[in-house]
N, C-alpha and C positions, 0 to 999 in steps of 0.2 A: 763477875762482879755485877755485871747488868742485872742478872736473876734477883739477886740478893737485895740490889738499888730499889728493883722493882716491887718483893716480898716489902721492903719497909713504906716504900712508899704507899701501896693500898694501907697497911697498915694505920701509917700517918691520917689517909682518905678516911678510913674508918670512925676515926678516933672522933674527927671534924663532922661527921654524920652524923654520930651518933649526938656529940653534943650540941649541932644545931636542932638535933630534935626535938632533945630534953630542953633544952631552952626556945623552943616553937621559934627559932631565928633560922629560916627558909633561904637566907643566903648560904647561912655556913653549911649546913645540910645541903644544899648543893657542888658549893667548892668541894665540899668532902665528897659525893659522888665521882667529880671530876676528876681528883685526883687518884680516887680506887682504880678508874678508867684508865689515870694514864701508869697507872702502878702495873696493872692488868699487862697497856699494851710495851712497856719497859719490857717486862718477863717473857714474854712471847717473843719479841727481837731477842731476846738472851738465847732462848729456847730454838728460833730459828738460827741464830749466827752458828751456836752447838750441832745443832746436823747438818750445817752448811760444810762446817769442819772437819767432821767425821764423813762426810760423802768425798771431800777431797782426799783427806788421808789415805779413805778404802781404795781411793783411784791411784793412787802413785805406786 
């Protein structure tokens, strides 16, 4: 689920980018970077918990 949270959330980031661009509104255009960022580092804790799991399972 976390991947998924993460996959929507840059998305979400994007979206707020983009339209703080087209509207030259330099806050929203940055919340929307931050939230790419934290979309990004959601997906990669998804990504690490996943072979954190599979290095355990191949151990037992």
């Amino acid at each position: 689920m976390g991947k998924t949270k993460g996959k929507a959330q840059q998305l979400k980031g994007k979206t707020k980018e983009e339209i703080g661009s087209m509207a030259d509104d330099k806050g929203t255009e940055m919340k929307g970077r931050a939230e790419k960022a934290e979309g990004r580092m959601e997906e990669s804790k998804a990504d690490a918990a996943a072979r954190m799991r599979k290095i355990h399972d191949a151990s037992r």
